[in-house]
C-alpha positions in Angstrom: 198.0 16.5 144.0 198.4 13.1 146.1 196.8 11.6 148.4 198.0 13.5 151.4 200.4 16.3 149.6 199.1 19.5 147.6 202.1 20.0 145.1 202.6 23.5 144.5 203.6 24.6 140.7 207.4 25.3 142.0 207.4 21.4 142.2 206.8 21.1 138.2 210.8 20.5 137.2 210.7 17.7 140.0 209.2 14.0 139.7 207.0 14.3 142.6 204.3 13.8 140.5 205.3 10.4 140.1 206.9 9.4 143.3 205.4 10.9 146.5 208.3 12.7 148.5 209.1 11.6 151.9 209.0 14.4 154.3 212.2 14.6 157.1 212.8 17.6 159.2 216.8 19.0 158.6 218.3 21.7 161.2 217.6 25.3 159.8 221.5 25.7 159.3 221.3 23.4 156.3 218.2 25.3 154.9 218.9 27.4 151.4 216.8 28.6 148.6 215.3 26.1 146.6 215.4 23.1 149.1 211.7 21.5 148.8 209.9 22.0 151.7 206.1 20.3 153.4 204.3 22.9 155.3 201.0 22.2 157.3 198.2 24.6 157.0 196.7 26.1 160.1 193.5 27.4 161.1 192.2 30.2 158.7 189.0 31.8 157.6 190.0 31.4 154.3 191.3 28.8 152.0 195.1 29.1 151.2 194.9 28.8 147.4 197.6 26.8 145.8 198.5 26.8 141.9 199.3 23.3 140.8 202.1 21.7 138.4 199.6 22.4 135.5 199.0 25.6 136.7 195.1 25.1 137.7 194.3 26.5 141.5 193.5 24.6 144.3 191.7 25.8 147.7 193.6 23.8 150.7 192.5 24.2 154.3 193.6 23.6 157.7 195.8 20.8 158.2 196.2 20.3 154.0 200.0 19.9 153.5 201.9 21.7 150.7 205.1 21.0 148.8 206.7 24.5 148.2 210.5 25.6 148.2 212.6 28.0 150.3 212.7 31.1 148.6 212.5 35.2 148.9 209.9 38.0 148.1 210.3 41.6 148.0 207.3 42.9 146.3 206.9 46.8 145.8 202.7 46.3 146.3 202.3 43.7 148.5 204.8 41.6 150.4 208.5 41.0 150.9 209.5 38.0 153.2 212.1 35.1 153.2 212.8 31.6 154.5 216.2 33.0 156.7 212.9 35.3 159.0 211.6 31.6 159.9 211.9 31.4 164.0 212.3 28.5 165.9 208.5 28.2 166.1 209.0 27.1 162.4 205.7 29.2 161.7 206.1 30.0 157.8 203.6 31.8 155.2 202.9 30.5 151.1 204.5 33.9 149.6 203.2 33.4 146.8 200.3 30.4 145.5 202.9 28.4 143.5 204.1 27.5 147.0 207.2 30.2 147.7 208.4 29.6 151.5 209.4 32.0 153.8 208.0 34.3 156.7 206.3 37.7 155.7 208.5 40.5 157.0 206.3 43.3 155.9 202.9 43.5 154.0 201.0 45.9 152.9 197.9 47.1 154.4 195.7 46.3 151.3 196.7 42.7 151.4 194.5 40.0 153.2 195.3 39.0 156.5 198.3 35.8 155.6 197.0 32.0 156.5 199.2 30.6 158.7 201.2 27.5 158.6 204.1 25.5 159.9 207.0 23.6 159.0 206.7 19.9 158.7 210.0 19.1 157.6 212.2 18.7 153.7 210.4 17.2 150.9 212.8 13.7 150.6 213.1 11.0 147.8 214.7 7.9 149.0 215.1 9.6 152.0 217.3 12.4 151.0 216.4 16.1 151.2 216.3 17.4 147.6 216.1 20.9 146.2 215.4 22.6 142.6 218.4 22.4 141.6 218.6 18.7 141.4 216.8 18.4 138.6 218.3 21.2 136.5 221.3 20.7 133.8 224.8 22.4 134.1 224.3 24.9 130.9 226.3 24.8 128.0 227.7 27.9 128.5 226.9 28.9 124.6 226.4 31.7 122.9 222.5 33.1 122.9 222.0 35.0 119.5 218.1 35.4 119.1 216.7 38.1 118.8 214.5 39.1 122.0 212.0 42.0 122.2 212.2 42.5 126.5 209.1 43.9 128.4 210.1 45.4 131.4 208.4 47.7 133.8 208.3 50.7 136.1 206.8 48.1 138.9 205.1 44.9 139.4 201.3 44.9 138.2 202.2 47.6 135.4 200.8 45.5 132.6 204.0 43.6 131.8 202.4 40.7 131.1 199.1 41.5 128.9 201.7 43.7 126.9 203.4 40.3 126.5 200.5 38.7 125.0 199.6 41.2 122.9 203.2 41.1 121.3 203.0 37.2 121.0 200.1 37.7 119.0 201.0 40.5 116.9 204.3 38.5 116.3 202.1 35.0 115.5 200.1 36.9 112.8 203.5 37.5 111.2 204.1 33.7 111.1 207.2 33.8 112.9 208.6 30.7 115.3 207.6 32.9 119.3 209.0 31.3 122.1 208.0 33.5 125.6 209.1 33.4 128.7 209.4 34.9 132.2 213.7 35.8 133.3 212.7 37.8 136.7 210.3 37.6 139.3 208.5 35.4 142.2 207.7 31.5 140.9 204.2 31.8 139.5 203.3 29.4 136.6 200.2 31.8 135.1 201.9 34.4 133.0 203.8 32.3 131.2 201.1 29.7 130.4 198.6 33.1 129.4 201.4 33.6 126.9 201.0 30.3 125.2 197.3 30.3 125.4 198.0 33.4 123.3 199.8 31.5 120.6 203.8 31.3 121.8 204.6 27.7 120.5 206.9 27.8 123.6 207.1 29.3 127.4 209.8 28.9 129.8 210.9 30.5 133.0 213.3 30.9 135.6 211.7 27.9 137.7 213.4 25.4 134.8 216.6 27.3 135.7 216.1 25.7 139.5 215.1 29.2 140.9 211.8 29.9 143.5 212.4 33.2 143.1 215.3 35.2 141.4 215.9 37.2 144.5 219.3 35.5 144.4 223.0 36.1 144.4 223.8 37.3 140.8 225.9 34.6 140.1 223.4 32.0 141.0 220.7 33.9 138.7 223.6 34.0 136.1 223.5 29.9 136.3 219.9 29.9 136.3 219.3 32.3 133.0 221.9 30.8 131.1 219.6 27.0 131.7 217.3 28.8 130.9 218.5 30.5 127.4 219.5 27.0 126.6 216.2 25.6 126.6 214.7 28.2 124.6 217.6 27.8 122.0 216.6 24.5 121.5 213.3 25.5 120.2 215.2 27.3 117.6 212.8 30.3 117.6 212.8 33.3 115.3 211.9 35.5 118.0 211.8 35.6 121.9 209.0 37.4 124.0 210.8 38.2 127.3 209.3 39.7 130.3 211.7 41.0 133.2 209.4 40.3 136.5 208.5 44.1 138.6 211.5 46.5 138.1 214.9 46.4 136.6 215.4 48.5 139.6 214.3 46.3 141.9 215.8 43.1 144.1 215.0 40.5 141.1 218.5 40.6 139.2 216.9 43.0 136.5 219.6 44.7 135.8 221.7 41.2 135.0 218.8 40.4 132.2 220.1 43.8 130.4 223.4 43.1 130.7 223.7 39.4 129.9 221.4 40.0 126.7 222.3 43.6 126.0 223.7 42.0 122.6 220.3 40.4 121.1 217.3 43.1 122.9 216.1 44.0 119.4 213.1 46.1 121.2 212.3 47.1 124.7 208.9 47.6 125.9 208.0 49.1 129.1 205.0 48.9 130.6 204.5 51.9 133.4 202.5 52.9 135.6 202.7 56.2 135.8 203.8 58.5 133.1 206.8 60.3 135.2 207.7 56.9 136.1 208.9 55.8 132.4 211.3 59.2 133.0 212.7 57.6 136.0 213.5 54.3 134.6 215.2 56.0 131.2 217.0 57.8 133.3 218.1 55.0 135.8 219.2 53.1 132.3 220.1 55.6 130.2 218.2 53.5 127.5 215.1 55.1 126.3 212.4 51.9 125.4 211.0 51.2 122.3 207.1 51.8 123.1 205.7 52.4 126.5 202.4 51.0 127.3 200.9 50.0 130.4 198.4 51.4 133.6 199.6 54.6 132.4 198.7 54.2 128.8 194.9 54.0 129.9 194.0 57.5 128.4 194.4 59.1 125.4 195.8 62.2 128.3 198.5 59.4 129.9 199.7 58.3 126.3 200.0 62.3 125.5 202.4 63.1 128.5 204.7 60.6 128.3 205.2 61.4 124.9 205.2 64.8 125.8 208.1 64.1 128.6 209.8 61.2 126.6 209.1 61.3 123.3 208.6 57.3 123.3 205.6 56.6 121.9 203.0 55.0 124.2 200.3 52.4 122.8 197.8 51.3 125.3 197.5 47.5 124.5 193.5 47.4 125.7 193.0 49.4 122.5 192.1 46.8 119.3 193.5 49.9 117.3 196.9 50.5 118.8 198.1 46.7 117.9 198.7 47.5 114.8 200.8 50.6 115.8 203.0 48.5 117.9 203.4 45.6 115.4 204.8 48.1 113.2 207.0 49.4 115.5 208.8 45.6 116.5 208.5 45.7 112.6 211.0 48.4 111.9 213.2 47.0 114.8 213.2 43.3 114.0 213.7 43.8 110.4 210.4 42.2 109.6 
């Protein structure tokens, strides 16, 4: 945080902290996904809370400006929106806290009513607009060859990333080299951080591949993971704890993350929410997971009919008894 500017956690990869960014106003015909943006909060009830570059969250009210980037949303439980619905009022909405700019297109009911706020201009640094990308290498274009164990889910707050920390652990206790990190999703810095505070020695995400958001084209995500794999082949782990943000199935480029690393998955875990939603999901894939935990895991009755319908076993991570269960199943299919 400066003096005048709030900088969200999607400003982390840039030197803002630093040097304070100018702030210019550019014709919405030059506007694209990942340009760094200052938006003016308006009059609200509430706070807008705002997750910072170290990830801690901060409460800014009216007339608090925020450094966010252009990006897309298109969450199953709660919103969808982009930065190509912004009118020529220049009225825009934080999509997410890390500071994800667009205009809400549809919400659901359950969500809070969305602070407004507008438009100021492009974040600048000697006086020229600047975007994510800037500060993000070419990548090498090498060969990834570690071994990954993939958490992926039947939708967004399945238990993706609890799952993940209870795998970094359970992979820690063997005294192997964990790097995590986050391939899919909307930018928040909180999962991947929760995964270090659970012993990864590492975490990246797709925000170090120059990404708000990987609702992208497929060939710019494909440029953004492979930054991405780069930097966690340079920590030269033993293992990789990767979660795949909501659905394979949905908007997020999923379905590139299986392809891409189809090679090195050495386990899949997916975390549902509903036991007759693993059966979609294996069916979609025609790749039955590994494990299954998740919301539907909860009960001793969930974990019985999905291995009743699957025959996947199902560990529910909240029990202290089922961790051993799932170590020795990543044991069996890492070759530990």
């Amino acid at each position: 945080m400066t003096d005048k500017l709030i900088l969200g956690s999607l400003t982390r990869i840039a030197p803002f902290g630093e040097r304070s960014p100018g702030i210019e106003p550019q014709p919405r015909s030059t506007w694209k996904t990942g340009d760094y943006v200052v938006i003016e909060m308006g009059d609200s009830v509430r706070a807008q809370k705002v997750e910072l570059r170290d990830g801690r969250i901060a409460a800014a009210g009216a007339g608090r400006r925020i450094v966010g980037a252009l990006g897309e949303r298109a969450a199953t439980l709660e919103s969808v929106g982009s930065w190509r619905a912004v009118g020529d009022d220049l009225q825009v909405n934080m999509m997410t806290a890390a500071g994800l700019i667009g205009r809400f297109t549809s919400r659901s009911a359950l969500m809070p009513t969305a602070n407004p706020a507008r438009y100021l201009g492009h974040a600048t640094l000697d006086g020229v607009p600047v975007s994510m990308t800037d500060f993000v290498p070419e990548p090498s274009g090498e060969a990834f060859d570690i071994p990954i164990v993939l958490i992926i889910g039947t939708s967004m707050s399945a238990g993706k990333t609890l799952a993940g920390r209870v795998i970094v652990r359970e992979l820690k206790k063997r005294g192997l080299h964990v790097v995590g990190t986050k391939l899919t999703g909307a930018g928040r810095y909180r999962d991947v951080l929760s995964w270090r505070d659970a012993g990864a020695d590492a975490v990246f995400d797709f925000v170090e591949g120059g990404l708000p958001s990987t609702v992208v084209d497929e060939d710019e995500y494909r440029r953004a993971l492979g930054v991405v794999l780069d930097r966690i082949a340079a920590e030269k782990p033993d293992v990789v704890v990767a979660e795949a943000g909501a659905s394979p199935l949905e908007p997020y480029n999923g379905t590139v993350v299986m392809e891409e690393l189809a090679d090195v998955i050495a386990f899949i875990l997916l975390a549902a929410s509903d036991p007759y939603a693993v059966t979609g999901v294996i069916s979609a894939f025609d790749l039955p997971p590994d494990a299954v935990s998740g919301v539907a895991t909860s009960t001793s009755a969930g974990i019985e009919l999905i291995e009743k319908l699957t025959g996947v076993p199902a560990v529910n991570v909240l029990d202290l008894g089922d961790h051993e269960r799932l170590g020795s199943l990543m044991d069996a299919k890492l070759g530990l």
